[in-house]
ZASE-8319 format. One record per residue: x, y, z of N, C-alpha, C in turn; residue in one letter. Coordinates in steps of 0.02 Angstrom, whole numbers, plus 50000, padded with zeros to 5 digits. Each point is the difference from the previous one (the first is absolute). Example, Ala and Ser with C-alpha at 12.3 -4.5 7.8 and 13.67 -1.06 7.14 Angstrom:
! residues 2
506604971650390499555005950000500455006050000A;499825005349964500425005950003499615005550037S;
END
This chain:
! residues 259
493085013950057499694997749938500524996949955X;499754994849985500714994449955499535001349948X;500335001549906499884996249950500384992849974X;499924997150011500324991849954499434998349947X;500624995849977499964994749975500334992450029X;499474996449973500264993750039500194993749933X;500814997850022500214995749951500054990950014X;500174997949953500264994750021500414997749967X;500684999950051500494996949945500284994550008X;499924996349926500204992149961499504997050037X;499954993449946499544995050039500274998550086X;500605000950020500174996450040499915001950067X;499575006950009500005003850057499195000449990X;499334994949973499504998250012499695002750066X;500224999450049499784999350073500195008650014X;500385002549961500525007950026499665003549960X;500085007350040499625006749944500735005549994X;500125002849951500385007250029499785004949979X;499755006050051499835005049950500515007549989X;499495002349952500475003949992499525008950018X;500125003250060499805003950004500375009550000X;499315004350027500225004650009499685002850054X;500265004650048499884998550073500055008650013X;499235002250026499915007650018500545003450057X;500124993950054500325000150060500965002649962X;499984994849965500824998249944500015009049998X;499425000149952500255007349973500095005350052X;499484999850042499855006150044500945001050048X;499844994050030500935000450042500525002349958X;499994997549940500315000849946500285007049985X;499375002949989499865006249977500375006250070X;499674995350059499945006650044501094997750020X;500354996149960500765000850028500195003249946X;499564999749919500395003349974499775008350014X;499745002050026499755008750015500295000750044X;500344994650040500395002850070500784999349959X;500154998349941500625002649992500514992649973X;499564995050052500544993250002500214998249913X;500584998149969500355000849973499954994249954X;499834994050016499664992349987499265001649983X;499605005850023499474998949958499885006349964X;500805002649999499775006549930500424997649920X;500014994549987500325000049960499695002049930X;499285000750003499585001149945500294995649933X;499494995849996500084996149916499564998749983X;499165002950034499564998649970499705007149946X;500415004249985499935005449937499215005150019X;499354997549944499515004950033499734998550068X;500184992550019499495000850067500595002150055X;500944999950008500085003850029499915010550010X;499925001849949499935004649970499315001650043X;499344997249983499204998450043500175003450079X;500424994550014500254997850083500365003950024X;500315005349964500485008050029499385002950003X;499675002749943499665004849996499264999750047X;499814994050031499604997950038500145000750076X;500734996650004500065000350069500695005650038X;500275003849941500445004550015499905005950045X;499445001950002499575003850027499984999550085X;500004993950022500164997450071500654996050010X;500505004649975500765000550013499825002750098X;499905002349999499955002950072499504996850039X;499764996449980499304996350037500244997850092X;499664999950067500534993650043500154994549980X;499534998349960500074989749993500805001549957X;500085005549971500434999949960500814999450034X;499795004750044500555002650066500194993750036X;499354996650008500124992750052500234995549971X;500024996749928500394996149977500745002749978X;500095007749996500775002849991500234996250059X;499625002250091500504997250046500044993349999X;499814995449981499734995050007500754995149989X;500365002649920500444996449968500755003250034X;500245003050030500615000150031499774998350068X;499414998850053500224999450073499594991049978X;500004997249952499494992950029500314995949912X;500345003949937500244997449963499194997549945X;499565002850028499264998249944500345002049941X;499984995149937500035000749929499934992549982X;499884999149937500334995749956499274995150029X;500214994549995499464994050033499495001650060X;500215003950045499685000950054499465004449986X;500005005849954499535002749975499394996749960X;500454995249982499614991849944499594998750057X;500334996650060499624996950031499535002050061X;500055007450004499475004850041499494999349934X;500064999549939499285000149972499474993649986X;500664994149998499444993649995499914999150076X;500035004150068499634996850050499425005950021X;499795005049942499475004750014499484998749947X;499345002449989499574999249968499365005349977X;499965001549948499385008150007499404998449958X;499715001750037499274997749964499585006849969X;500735005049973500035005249952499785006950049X;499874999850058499965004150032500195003050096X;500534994549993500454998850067500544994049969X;500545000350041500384994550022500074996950055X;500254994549979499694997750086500734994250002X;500114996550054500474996150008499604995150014X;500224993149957499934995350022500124995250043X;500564999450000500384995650057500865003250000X;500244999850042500655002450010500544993550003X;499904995550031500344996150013500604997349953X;499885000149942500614998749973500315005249935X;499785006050030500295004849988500675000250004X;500445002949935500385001250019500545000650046X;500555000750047500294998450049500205009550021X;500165003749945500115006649993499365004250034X;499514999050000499275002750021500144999050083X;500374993850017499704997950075500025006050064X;500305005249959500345005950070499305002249978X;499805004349947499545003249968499254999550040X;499545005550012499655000750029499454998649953X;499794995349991499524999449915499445001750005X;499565002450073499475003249989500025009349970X;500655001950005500135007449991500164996549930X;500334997749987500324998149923499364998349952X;499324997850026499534998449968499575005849987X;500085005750057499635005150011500185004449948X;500785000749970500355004349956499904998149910X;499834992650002499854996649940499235002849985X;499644998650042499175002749991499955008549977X;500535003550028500045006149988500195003949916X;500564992850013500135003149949499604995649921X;499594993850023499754997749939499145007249991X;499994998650058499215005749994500265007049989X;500475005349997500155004950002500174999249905X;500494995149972499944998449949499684998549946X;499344998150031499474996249972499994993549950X;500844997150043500274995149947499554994349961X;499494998950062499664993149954499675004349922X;499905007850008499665001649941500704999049943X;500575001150019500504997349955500224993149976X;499664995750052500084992649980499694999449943X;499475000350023499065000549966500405002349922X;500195005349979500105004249950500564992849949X;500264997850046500714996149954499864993250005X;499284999250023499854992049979500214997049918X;499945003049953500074998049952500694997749962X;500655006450037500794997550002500134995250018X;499485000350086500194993350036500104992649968X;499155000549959499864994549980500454996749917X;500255005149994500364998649915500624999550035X;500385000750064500584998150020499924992550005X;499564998350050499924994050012499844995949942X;499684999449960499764997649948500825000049953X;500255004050001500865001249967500274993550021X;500265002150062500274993450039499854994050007X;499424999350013499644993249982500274997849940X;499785004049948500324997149914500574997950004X;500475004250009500865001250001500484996050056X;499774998950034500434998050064499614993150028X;499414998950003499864995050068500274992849935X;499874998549952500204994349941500794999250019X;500255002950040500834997250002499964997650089X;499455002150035500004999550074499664991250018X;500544996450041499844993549996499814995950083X;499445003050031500144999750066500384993750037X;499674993949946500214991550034500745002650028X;500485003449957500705001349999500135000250076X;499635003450048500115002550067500174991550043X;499524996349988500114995350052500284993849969X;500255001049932500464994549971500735000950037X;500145008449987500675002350028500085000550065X;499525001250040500085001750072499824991750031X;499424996149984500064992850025499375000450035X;499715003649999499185002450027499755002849957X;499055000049994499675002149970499715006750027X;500005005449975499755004550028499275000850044X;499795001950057499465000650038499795006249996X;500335005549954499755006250023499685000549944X;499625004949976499705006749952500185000649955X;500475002249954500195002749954499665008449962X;500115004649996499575006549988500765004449959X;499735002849945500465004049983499655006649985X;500495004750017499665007550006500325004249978X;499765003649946500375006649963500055007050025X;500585001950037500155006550003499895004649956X;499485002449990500245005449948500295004849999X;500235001850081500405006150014500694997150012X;500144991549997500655001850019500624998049950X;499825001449952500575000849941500304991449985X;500695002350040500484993949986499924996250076X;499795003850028499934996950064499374992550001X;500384994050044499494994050008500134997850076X;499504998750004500184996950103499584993449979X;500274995050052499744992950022499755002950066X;499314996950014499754998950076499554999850012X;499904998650049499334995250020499535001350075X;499544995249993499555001850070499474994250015X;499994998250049499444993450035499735004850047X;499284999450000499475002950033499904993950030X;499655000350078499564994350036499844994049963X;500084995050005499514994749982500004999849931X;500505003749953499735000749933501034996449985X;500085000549907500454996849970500445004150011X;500975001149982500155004150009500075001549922X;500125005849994499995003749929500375003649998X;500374996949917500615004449975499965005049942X;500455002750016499855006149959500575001649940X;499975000849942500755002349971499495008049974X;500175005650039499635007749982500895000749930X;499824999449924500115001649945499885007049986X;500485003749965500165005949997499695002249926X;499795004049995499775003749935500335005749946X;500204997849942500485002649975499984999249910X;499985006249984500025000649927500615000749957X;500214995849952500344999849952499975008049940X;500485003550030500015008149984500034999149903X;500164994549994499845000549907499484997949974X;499784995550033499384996249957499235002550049X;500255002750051499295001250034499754994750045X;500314994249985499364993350030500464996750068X;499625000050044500184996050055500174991250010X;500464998650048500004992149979500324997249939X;500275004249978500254995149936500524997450015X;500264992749946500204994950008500324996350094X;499034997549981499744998250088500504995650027X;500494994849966500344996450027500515002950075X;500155007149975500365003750041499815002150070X;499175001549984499705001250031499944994750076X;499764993949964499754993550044500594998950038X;500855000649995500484997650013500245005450069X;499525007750015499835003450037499604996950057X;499374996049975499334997750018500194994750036X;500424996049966500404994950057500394998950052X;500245005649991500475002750063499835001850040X;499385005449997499515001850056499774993650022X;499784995849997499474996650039500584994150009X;500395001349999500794995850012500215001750082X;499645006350012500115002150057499604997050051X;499454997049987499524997550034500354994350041X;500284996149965500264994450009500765001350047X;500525001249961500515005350026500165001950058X;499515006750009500045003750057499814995550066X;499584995450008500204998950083500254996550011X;500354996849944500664994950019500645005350022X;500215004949966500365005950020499815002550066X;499495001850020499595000050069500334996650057X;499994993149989500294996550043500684999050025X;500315000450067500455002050018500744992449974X;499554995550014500404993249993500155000149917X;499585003149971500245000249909500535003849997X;500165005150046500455005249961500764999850002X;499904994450052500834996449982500234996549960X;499414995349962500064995849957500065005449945X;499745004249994499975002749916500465008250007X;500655000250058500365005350010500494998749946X;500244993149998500704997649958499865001349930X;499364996049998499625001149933500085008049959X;499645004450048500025008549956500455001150022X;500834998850024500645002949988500234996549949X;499884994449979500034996749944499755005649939X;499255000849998499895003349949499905009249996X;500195002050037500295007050038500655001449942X;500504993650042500675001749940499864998549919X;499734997549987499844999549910499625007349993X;499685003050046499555005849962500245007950029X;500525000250030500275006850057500045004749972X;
END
C-alpha cells in the first residue's frame, strides 16, 4: 500500500511526474531490521512514532522472522539498501506479501532462498498484525509527505540529470520516506517485465530535537535527494568492467585530498 502525492516540478519537466511517497513494504522491511537489531535502522529520530514502533513491535524481539533476518546480515551482508530493495520488489494487499518479480533484486539476495525469506516476512507481518499498524499511522504518513513536498521538492530540479549526464532520463522517478530509518537514505531501483525502470531515492525520517518539525531548511534535504538518484545514473557505469580503469586514477586522485 503506497500513500503519495504526486508533483510536478517547474514548468520544464511538463511531460515528468515525481512523487513523493510512503510505502507499507518501506516500513514493514524497515521495521522488521530494526527488531532484528541492525544498527542503520535503529537510529530512532522519529520521537513518538519511534517510541509507537518499540512498544508495538518489541514484543517479537524473539519472533523467527526476527531470528532470520539476525542470520541473514553476517553470512549474506543484508542491511542498508538491500533491505530498501527487498521491499520495492514485494507488494501486500494488507493481508499477505507477495513478491513481485525478483530479477533485479538486489545482487546480496542472489544466494538467498526467497521463497523461505518470503515465508518469514508473512509471519512475521501477520503475527504482528502490521498492516493494523500501517492503517493506525496513515495520518503521520501523510503530514510527512505533505512536509517534504513543502520543504524540499522546490529546490529538486530533475532537467539537472540529463543536462549534466548528456541524456535525458528514461526511468521513473519515486521518492519514499523511511520513517524508520533516521539518518539513513538509499538510492535504488527496479524494472519489472515490459514496464519503465524505476528509481528510487527511499529518504530518511528525522526530527529536529528543538523545534519538533521535520524537514526543515529543505535545501539540505534535496542536496541528499540528489545524490540518491545520482546513483541511478552512476552505478552501472561503476558496474562496468572497461570503466573502472578509466575512473581508478581519478579516485586515487580524490582518495588523497579526503584520507
Amino acid at each position: 500500500m503506497l500513500l503519495s502525492f504526486t508533483l510536478m516540478v517547474g514548468m520544464e519537466l511538463s511531460a515528468q511526474q515525481v512523487k513523493v511517497e510512503a510505502s507499507e513494504t518501506i516500513e514493514l522491511m524497515s521495521i522488521m531490521a530494526r527488531t532484528a537489531g541492525y544498527r542503520e535502522y535503529h537510529m530512532d529520530m522519529a520521537d513518538k512514532y519511534t517510541e509507537e514502533t518499540e512498544a508495538w513491535f518489541a514484543p517479537f524481539e524473539s519472533h523467527p522472522a526476527v531470528a532470520y533476518m539476525q542470520s541473514l546480515k553476517p553470512k549474506y551482508g543484508i542491511g542498508y539498501d538491500a533491505v530498501a530493495s527487498m521491499s520495492l520488489h514485494t507488494e501486500t494487499d494488507g493481508k499477505t506479501v507477495r513478491l513481485i518479480d525478483a530479477t533485479t533484486l538486489e545482487k546480496r539476495w542472489k544466494n538467498i532462498n526467497l521463497d523461505t525469506c518470503l515465508m518469514y516476512i508473512n509471519q512475521f507481518y501477520t503475527d504482528t498484525r502490521f498492516h493494523e499498524f500501517y492503517i493506525q499511522h496513515q495520518g503521520f504518513y501523510e503530514e510527512g509527505i505533505q512536509t517534504y513536498r513543502n520543504n524540499v521538492m522546490q529546490y529538486f530540479h530533475q532537467d539537472w540529470y540529463s543536462q549534466f549526464y548528456g541524456m535525458a532520463p528514461k526511468e521513473t522517478f519515486t521518492v519514499i520516506i523511511g520513517f524508520t530509518n533516521g539518518g539513513g537514505n538509499y538510492g535504488t531501483s527496479r524494472q519489472f517485465p515490459d514496464q519503465k525502470k524505476e528509481v528510487f531515492a527511499i529518504v530518511g525520517y528525522s526530527l529536529n530535537r528543538e523545534t519538533g518539525k521535520a524537514f526543515e531548511h529543505g535545501g539540505r534535504y534535496a542536496s541528499t535527494l540528489i545524490h540518491e538518484f545520482n546513483h541511478s545514473f552512476v552505478n552501472p557505469n561503476l558496474d562496468e568492467e572497461a570503466n573502472k580503469a578509466l575512473l581508478e586514477p581519478i579516485g586515487e586522485d580524490l582518495y588523497a585530498l579526503t584520507e
